[in-house]
C-alpha positions, 0 to 999 in steps of 0.5 A: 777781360775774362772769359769763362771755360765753359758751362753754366756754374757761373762760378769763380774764375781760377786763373790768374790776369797777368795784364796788370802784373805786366802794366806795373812791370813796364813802368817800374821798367821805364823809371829806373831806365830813366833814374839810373843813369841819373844816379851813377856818379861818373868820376873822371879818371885820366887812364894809361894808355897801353904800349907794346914797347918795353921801358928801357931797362938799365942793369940795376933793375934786370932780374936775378935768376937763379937757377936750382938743379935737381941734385942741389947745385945753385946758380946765379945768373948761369953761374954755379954758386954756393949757398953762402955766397947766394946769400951775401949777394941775395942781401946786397942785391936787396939793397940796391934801388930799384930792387930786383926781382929774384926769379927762381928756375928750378928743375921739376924733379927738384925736392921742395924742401931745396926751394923752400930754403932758397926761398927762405934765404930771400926773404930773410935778406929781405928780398921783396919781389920773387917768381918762378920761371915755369914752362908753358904747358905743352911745349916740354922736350920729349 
């Protein structure tokens, strides 16, 4: 219903009844509540379940970690180690099944072109998994 703001010009009314808008809008509403349940496809996929327990892990599978100082001088496994001697135990690591993952530790004030090559060296004796061990932000020694 609409009501005039006074005065007698009788003129057309300029305000807009949204009770139709909202009629249409509830029923647009109250469909798609029904039909969209209707229309998802529910696909059933058995989940994992998570567990806070480790598998057993057997030595061949324990990652390598290798270890880059801020003057260049390279260990595996804690142990000092040539660049030659990294790269023949980076290729017969990469042969060993499951492969393990090669986890670089490197010295933050380390040039990046030191771990660029040992990272090079990885991948040319086709090492597929490689990580960087990194300090959690704030637990630094003073």
């Amino acid at each position: 219903m609409a009501f005039s703001a006074g005065g007698s010009s009788g003129g057309v009314m300029a305000e807009i009844n949204v009770t139709p808008l909202v009629d249409v809008m509830l029923v647009l509403l109250i469909i798609f509540m029904i039909t969209a349940p209707l229309a998802a496809h529910k696909i059933k996929v058995e989940l994992p379940i998570a567990s806070l327990e480790r598998p057993p892990e057997d030595a061949a599978s324990q990652p390598i970690t290798l270890t880059v100082k801020d003057t260049g001088d390279l260990f595996w496994n804690d142990e000092p180690i040539t660049e030659a001697t990294m790269i023949a135990q980076l290729r017969v690591a990469a042969q060993r099944q499951p492969q393990p993952e090669v986890q670089i530790r490197a010295d933050k004030d380390t040039e990046y072109q030191v771990i660029q090559t040992v990272m090079s060296d990885a991948k040319s004796a086709q090492i597929v998994k490689l990580g960087f061990i990194t300090q959690a932000h704030g637990t630094g020694s003073n």
